[in-house]
N, C-alpha and C positions, 0 to 999 in steps of 0.2 A: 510552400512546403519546406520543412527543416528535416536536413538527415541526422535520423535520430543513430543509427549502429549499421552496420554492414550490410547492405543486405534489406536495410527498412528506411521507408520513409513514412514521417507522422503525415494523416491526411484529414482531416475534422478530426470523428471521434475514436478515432482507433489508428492501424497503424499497418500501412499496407507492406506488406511482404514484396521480396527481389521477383518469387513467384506471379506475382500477381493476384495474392488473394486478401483480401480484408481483415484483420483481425480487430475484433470490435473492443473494446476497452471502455468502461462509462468512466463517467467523474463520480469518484465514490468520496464520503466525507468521512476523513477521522479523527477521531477523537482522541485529542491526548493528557495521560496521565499527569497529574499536578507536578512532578519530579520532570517529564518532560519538557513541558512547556517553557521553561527556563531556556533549552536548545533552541526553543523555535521561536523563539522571539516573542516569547509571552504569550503564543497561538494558541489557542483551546480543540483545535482542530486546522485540519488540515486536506483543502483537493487533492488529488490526483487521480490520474488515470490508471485504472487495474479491472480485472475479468478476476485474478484468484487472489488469495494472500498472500503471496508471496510475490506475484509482481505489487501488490501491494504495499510492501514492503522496500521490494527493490525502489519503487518510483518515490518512497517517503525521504530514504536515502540520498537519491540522485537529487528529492528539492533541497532537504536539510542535511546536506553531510553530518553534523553533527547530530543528529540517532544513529549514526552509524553503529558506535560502539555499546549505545544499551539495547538494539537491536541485535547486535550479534550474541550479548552473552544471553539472550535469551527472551524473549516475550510472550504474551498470551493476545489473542485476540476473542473479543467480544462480540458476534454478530448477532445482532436482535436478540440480543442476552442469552445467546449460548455463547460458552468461552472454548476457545481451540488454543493450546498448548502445542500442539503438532498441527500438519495438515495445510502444507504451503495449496495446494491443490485446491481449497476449499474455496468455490465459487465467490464473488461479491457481486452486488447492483449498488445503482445508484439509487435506492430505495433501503437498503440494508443501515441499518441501522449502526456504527460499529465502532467500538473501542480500543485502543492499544493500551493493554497493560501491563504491572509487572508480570515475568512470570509463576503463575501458580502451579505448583509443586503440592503433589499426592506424598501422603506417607504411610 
């Protein structure tokens, strides 16, 4: 087991809590924009472990510090070709289908 943050430690697929309860996280696959890929070392996609977008997100950062910063000014995601502009909360599987894009802005 490795201590992942305060309080947790990783256990297979998810990530057991100080409390004692499991929190399950899949391996979900994503997929990155052509502008990306340069950060990641030419990856077209990328594993990690996440339950919503925004750990998502957090976990894409902690593999590739550098998304850090086209992550923060702003992204969209793609899940089985609905895009989410908002909405860290938004569930994922490891069946979800999903994209990291630029963000798309309504006018």
């Amino acid at each position: 087991m490795v201590l992942v943050a305060s309080g947790c430690v990783r256990a297979g697929q998810g990530i057991l809590l100080a409390d004692g309860i499991m929190s399950y996280r899949p391996l979900v696959t994503v997929h990155l924009w052509s502008g990306l890929r340069s950060l990641a070392g030419g990856r077209e996609a990328i594993q990690v472990r996440a339950a919503t977008v925004g750990q998502m997100l957090d976990a894409l950062v902690a593999e590739i510090p550098a998304l850090e910063e086209p992550i923060e000014a702003g992204v969209s995601v793609s899940i089985d070709g609905k895009i989410y502009a908002q909405g860290l909360t938004q569930p994922v599987t490891e069946d979800n289908e999903i994209y990291l894009l630029q963000r798309i802005k309504g006018g």
